[in-house]
N, C-alpha and C positions, 0 to 999 in steps of 0.2 A: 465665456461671454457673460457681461454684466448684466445685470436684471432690465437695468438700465437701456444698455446694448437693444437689449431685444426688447424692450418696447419701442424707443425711437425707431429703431431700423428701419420696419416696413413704411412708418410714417415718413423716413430722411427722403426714402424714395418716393413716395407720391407726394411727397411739397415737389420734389425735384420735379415730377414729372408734369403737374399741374402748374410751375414756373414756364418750363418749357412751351407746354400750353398756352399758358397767357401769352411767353415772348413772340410766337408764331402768330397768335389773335391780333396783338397790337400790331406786329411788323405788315399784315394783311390789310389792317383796318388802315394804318400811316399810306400806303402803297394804294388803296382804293381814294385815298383822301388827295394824294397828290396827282395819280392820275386824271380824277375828277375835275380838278383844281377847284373845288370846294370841300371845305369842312364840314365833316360831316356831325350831327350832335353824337352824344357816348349812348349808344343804344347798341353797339359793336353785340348780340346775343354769345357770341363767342368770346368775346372778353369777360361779358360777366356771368356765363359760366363758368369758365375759368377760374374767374373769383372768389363765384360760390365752391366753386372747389377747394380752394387754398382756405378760404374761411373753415369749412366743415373739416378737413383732413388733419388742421392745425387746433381745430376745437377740439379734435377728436384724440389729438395726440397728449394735450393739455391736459386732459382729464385722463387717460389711461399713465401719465407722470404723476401726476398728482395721488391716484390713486396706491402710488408704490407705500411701500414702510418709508417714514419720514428719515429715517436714519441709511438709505437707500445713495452711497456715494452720488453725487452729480444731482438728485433731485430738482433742489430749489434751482439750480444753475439751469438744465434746463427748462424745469417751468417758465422759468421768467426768457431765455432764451425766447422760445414758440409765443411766449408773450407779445415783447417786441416785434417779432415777425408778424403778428397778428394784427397789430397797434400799423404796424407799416404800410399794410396792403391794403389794411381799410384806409390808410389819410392816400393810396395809391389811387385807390377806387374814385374816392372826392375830389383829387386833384383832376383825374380824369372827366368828370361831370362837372368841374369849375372850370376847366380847360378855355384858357385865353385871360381868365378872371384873376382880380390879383389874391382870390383864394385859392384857387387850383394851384396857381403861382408857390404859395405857404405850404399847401397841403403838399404838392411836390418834393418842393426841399425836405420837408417833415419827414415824409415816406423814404426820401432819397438817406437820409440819415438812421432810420429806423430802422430798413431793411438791411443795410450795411452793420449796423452793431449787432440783429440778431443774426446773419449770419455769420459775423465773426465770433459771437459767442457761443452758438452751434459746434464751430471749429475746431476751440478751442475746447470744447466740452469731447468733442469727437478724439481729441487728441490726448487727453486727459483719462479718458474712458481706454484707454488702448493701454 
């Protein structure tokens, strides 16, 4: 296993598992909002734990990449990977607190694009590292 390898690992699985997270939070928070038949504002405490999650596990992951030897195969590709992912879930967070607004609107799209290339470059980085 690459140096590499084993520092992402433990973090592949707690993004994963703090996505998971969030998708249960949202799917709960949509599901109280429709039953209510009102919207509710983004105060969801579950949602942004969740978030605080994903922010901390991917700041955390950042700097334990970073800190590798710079000549470390996959380094920068990573870094900037957890980047993007990072850059995603914060315009997720905004969109969510613009929600209805034509910035939540932007900030959506943004996220919806962000979180899509860093986890394809995860992917690829996963596939490459094998």
């Amino acid at each position: 296993m690459s140096a590499l390898s084993e520092v992402l690992d433990p973090y592949r699985r707690r993004i994963a598992r703090d996505t998971a997270t969030l998708s249960r939070a949202m799917l709960a928070y949509a599901t109280a909002t429709v039953d209510d038949a009102e919207p509710g504002a983004f105060t969801s405490s579950r949602i942004r734990r969740a978030l605080d999650s994903l922010d901390s596990d991917i700041a955390a992951a950042r700097r334990r990449v970073r800190a590798l030897p710079r000549d470390t195969p996959g380094r920068g590709r990573a870094y900037n990977a957890l980047g993007t992912l990072a850059q995603g879930y914060a315009e997720l967070e905004e969109s969510l607190k613009g929600m209805g607004t034509q910035e939540g609107i932007d900030a959506a799209t943004s996220a919806e694009g962000h979180l899509a290339a860093g986890g394809e470059q995860l992917d690829a980085l996963r596939r490459y590292l094998r």
